[in-house]
N, C-alpha and C positions, 0 to 999 in steps of 0.2 A: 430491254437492257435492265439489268436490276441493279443496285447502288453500286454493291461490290464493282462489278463490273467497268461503274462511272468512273472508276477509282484507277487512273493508269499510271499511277506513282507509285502505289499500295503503300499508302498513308493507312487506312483503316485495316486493321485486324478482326474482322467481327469473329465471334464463337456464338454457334447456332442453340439455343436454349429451349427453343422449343418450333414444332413444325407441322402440320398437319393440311389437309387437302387446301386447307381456306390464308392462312396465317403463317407464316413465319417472322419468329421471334431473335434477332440477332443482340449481339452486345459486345460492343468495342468499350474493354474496360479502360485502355490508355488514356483513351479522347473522355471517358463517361458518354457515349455516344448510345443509344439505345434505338434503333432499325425496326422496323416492322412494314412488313410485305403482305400488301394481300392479294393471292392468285388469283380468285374471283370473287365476284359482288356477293358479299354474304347476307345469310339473312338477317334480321334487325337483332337476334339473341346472340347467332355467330359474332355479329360486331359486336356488338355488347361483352361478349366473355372473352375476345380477342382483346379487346381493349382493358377489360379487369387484369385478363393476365400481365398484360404492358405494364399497366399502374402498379402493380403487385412488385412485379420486376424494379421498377422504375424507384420505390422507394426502400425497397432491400438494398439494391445493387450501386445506390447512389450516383443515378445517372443524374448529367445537369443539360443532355444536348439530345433531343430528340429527333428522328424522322420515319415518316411513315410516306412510305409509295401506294397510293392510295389509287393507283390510276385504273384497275381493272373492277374499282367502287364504280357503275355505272348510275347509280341515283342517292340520293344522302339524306333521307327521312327526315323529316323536321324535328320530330320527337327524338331520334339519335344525335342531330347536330345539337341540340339543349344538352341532352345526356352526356355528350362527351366535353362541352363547352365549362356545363358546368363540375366534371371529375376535372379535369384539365386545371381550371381555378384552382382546386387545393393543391394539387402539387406547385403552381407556382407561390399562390401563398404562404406555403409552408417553407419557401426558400430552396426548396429541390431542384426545381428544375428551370434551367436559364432560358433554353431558346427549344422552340418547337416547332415546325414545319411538314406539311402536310404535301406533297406532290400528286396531284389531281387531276384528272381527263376533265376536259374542256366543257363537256356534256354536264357531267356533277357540279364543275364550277358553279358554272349559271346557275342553278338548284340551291344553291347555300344561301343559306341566311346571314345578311351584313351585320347583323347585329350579334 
């Protein structure tokens, strides 16, 4: 099930911005809600430019509500979870972005760094 989907009110509007084998990039401008889908476990640069593209989006488009369906990420590199921990930090320091949420398979979970 992908978010839209979860959606059986159709409160959310998303418009698809960007798409490709690994990523999909949505944006509900109503809500400022900014979506990202990944279809399968990418590699450590695929997330890496998936995620630039997000951030890029994310301070043009003046999102404030994030989420990424991160459930077919089946492991979450250490050196990625810094990388995106610490891009993540400026957008909320910069006052952009309110609330962020990552939806994860069970397997990744355990993998993440609490800190």
């Amino acid at each position: 099930m992908n978010i839209t989907e979860a959606d059986p009110w159709g409160i959310l509007s998303p418009q698809t911005l960007y798409e490709d084998a690994v990523f999909r990039l949505q944006l509900d401008k109503r809500h400022g809600l900014l979506l990202c889908t990944f279809f399968r476990n990418p590699t450590p640069e695929e997330f890496r430019n998936s995620y630039r593209l997000a951030f890029d989006c994310a301070r043009l488009k003046e999102v404030t509500l994030w989420l990424t369906d991160a459930r077919n990420i089946t492991s979450m590199l250490p050196d990625n979870q810094r990388w995106l921990k610490q891009h993540m930090a400026t957008l909320f320091a910069a006052g952009l972005l309110c609330k962020f949420a990552i939806v994860m398979a069970p397997e990744c979970f355990v993998m993440t760094d609490p800190h």
